[in-house]
C-alpha positions as a printed NumPy array, in Angstrom:
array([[-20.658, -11.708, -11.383],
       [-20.181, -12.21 , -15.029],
       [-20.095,  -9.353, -17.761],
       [-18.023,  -8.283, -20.654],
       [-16.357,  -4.929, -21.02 ],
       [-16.01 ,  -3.227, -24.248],
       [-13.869,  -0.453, -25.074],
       [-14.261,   2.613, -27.154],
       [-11.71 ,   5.328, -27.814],
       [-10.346,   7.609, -30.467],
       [-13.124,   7.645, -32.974],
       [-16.939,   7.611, -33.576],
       [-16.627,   4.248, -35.314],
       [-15.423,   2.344, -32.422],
       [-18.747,   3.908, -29.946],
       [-20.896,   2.496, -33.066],
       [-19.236,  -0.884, -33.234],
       [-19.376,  -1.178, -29.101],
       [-23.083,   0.067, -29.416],
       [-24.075,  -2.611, -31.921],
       [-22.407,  -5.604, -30.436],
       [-24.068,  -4.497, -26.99 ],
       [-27.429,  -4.837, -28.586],
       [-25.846,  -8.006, -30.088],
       [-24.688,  -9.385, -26.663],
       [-28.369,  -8.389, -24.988],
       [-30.444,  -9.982, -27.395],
       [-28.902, -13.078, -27.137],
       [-27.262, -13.401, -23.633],
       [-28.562, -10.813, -21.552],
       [-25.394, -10.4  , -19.361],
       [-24.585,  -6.95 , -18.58 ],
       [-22.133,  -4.518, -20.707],
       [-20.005,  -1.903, -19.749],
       [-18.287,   0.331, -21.576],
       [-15.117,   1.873, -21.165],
       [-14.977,   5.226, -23.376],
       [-13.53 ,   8.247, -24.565],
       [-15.722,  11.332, -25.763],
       [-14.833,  11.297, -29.333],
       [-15.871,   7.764, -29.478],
       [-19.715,   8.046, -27.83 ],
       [-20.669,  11.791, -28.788],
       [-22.88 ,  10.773, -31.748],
       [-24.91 ,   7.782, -29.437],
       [-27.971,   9.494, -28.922],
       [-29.231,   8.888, -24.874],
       [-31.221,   6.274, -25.745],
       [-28.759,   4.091, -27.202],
       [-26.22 ,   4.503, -24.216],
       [-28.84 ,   3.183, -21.404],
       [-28.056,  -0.075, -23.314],
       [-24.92 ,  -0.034, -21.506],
       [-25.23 ,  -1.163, -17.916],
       [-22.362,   0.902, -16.886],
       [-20.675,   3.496, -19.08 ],
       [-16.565,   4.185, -17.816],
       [-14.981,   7.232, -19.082],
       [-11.717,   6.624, -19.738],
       [ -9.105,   8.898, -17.973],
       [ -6.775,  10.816, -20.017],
       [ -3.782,   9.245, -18.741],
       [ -4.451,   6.109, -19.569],
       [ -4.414,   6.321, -23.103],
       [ -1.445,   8.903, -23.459],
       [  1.942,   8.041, -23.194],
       [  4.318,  11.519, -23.19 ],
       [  1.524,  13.862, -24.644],
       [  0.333,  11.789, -27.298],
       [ -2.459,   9.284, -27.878],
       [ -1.618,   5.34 , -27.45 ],
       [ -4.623,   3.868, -28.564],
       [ -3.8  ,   0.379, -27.947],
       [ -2.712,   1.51 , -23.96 ],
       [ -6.669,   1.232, -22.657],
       [ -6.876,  -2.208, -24.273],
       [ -3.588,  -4.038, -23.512],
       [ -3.797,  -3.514, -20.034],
       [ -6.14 ,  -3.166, -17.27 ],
       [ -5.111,   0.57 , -16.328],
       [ -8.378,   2.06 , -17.752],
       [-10.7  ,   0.484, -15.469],
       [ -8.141,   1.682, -12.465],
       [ -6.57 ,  -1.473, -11.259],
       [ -3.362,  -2.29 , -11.039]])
């Protein structure tokens, strides 16, 4: 299966940039987009703007901390967030 993940942590901008270059991705290839996320990145998508997403991946707190404080880059220079190894 074919797909592309996008990845939104740490601040409301990055949930609006994921959310517009879903739309983006739909209109023009239609292959499904998941979302790998943090709270303060997706609390100001309304409902109807998430079901865009096919699936929607919180991303665990330990995989963008390293000793108490936030790594930012961690979810997205590695494949931890989405669990494997």
């Amino acid at each position: 299966m074919r797909g592309i993940i996008l990845i939104a942590v740490g601040n409301p901008y990055y949930g609006r940039l994921a959310y517009n270059l879903c739309i983006s991705i739909k209109a023009s290839e239609g292959i499904p987009v998941a979302l790998i996320y943090d709270d303060s990145a997706v609390t100001h998508l309304s409902e109807e703007k998430k079901i865009f997403f096919d699936h929607m991946i919180k991303c665990p707190v330990e995989y963008k901390t390293q000793n108490g404080k936030n790594e930012w880059l961690k979810p997205k220079a590695s494949n931890s967030a989405t669990g494997s190894p």
